[in-house]
DRENSE-432485 format. One line per field, with one value per atom (N, C-alpha, C): residue number from 1; atom name; residue in three letters; x, y, z. Coordinates in nm, 3 decimals, always signed. Example, Ala and Ser with C-alpha at 12.3 -4.5 7.8 and 13.67 -1.06 7.14 Angstrom:
! residues 2
pos	[1  1  1  2  2  2];
site	[N  CA  C  N  CA  C];
code	[Ala  Ala  Ala  Ser  Ser  Ser];
east	[+1.319  +1.230  +1.320  +1.285  +1.367  +1.290];
north	[-0.569  -0.450  -0.330  -0.225  -0.106  +0.003];
up	[+0.780  +0.780  +0.780  +0.708  +0.714  +0.787];
This chain:
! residues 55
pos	[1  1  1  2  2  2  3  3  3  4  4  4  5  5  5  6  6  6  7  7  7  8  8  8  9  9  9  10  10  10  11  11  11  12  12  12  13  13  13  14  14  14  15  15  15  16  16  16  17  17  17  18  18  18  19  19  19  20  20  20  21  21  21  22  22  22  23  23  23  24  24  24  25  25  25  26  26  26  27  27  27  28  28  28  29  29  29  30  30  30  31  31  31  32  32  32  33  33  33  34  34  34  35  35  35  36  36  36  37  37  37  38  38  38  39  39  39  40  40  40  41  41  41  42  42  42  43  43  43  44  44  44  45  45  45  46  46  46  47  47  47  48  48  48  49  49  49  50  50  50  51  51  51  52  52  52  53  53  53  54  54  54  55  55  55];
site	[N  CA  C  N  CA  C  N  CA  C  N  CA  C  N  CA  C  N  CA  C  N  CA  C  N  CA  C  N  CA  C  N  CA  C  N  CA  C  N  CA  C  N  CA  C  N  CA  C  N  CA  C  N  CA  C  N  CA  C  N  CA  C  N  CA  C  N  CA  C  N  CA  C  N  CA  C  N  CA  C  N  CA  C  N  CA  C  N  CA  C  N  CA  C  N  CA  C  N  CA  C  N  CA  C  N  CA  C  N  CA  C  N  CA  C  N  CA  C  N  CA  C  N  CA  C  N  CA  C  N  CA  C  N  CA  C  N  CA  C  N  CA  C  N  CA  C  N  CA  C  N  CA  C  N  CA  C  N  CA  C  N  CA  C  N  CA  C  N  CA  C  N  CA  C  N  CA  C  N  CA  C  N  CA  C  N  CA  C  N  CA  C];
code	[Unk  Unk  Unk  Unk  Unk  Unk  Unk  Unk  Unk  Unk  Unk  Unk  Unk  Unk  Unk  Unk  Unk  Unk  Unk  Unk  Unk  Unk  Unk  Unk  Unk  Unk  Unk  Unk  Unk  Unk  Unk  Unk  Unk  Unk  Unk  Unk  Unk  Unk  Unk  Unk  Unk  Unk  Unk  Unk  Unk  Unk  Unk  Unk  Unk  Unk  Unk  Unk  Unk  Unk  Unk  Unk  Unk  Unk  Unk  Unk  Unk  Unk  Unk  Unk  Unk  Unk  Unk  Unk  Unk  Unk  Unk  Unk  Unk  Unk  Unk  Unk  Unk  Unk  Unk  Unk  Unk  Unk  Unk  Unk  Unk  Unk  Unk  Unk  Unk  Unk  Unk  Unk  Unk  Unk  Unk  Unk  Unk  Unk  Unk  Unk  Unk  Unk  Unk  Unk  Unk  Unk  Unk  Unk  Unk  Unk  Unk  Unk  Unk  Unk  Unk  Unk  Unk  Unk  Unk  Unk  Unk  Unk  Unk  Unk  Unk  Unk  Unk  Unk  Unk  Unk  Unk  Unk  Unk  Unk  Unk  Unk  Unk  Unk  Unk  Unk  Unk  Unk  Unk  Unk  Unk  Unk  Unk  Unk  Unk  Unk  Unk  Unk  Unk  Unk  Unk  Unk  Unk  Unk  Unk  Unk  Unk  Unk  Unk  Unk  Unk];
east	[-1.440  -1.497  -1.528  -1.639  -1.696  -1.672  -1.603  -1.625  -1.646  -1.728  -1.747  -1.735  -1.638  -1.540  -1.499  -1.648  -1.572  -1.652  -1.699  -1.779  -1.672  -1.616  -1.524  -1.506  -1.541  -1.574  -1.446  -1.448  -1.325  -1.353  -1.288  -1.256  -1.191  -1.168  -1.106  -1.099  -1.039  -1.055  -0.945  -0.944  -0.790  -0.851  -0.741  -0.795  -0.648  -0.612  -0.530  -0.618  -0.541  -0.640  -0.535  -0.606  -0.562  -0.421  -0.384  -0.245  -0.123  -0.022  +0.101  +0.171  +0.174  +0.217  +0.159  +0.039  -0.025  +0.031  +0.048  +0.096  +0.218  +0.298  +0.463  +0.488  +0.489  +0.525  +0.465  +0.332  +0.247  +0.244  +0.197  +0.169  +0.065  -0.052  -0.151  -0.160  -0.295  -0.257  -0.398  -0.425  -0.532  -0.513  -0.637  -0.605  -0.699  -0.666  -0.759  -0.756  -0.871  -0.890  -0.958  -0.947  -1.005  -1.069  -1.226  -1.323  -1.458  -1.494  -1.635  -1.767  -1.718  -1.775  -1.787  -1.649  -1.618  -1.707  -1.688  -1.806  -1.919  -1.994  -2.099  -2.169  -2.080  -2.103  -2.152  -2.026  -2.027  -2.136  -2.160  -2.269  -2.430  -2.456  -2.554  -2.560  -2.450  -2.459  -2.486  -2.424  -2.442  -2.595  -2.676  -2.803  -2.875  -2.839  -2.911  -2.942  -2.826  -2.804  -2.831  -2.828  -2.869  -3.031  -3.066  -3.205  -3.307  -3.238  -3.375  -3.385  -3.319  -3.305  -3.210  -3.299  -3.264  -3.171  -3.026  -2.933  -2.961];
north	[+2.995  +3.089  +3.215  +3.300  +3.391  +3.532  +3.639  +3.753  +3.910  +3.976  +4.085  +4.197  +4.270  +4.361  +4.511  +4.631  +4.716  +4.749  +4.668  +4.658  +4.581  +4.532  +4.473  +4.319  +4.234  +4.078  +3.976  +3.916  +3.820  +3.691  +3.603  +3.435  +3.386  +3.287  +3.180  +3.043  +3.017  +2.872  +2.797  +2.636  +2.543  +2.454  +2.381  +2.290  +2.296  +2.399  +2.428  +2.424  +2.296  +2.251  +2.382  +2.347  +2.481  +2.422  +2.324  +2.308  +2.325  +2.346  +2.408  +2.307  +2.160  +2.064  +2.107  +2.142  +2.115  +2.289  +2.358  +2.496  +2.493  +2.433  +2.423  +2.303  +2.154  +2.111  +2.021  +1.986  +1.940  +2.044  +2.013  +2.059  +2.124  +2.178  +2.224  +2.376  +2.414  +2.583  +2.622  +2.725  +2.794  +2.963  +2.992  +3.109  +3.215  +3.348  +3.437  +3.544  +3.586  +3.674  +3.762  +3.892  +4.010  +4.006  +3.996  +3.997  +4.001  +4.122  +4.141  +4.022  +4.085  +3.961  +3.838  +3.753  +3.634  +3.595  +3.688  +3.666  +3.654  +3.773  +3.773  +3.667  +3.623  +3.484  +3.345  +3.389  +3.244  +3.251  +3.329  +3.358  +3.328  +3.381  +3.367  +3.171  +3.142  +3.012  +2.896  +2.974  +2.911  +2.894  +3.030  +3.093  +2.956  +2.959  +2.864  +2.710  +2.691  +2.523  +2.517  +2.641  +2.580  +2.658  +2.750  +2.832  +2.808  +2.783  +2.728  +2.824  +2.934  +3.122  +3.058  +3.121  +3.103  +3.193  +3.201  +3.273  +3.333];
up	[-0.701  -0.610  -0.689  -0.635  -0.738  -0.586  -0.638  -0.560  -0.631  -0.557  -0.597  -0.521  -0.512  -0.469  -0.463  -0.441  -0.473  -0.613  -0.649  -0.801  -0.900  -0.858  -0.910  -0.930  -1.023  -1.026  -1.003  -0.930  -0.931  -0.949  -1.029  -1.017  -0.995  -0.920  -0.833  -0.904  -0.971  -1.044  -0.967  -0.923  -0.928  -0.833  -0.764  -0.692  -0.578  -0.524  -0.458  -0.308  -0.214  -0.107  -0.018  +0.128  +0.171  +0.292  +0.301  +0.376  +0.306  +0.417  +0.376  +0.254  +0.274  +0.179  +0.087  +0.014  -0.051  -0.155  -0.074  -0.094  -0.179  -0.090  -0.099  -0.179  -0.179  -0.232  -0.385  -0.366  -0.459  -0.541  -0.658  -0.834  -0.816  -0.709  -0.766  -0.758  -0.788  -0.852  -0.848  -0.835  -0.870  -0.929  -1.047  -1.069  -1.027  -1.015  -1.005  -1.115  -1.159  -1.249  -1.194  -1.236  -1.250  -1.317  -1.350  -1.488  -1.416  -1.443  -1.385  -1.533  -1.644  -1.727  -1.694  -1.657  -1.643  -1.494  -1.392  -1.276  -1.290  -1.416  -1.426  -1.508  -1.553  -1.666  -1.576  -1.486  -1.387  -1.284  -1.249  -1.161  -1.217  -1.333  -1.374  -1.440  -1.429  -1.481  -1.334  -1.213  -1.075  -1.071  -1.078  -1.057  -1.103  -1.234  -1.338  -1.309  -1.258  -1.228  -1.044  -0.990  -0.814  -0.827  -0.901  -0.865  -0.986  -1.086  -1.159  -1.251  -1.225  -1.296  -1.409  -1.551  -1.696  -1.687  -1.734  -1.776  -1.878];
């Protein structure tokens, strides 16, 4: 997930589904970063591959 905040870039990477089992007891994880770079990277790479827009 890609957010922008304030002017502020965030990432969402993992595969953390959204029920409580899945929360609590399963292995999975997701991370978030603070990185307006790392957004702007990912974004322009979304752009690229859904709009056709050269990164």
């Amino acid at each position: 997930m890609l957010a922008q905040i304030a002017g502020q870039g965030w990432v969402i990477v993992g595969s953390l589904n959204g029920g409580e089992v899945s929360a609590r007891l399963n292995r999975e994880m997701a991370l978030k970063v603070a990185s307006t770079e790392a957004y702007n990277y990912l974004a322009e790479l979304f752009r690229y591959d859904w709009g056709g827009v050269e990164p």
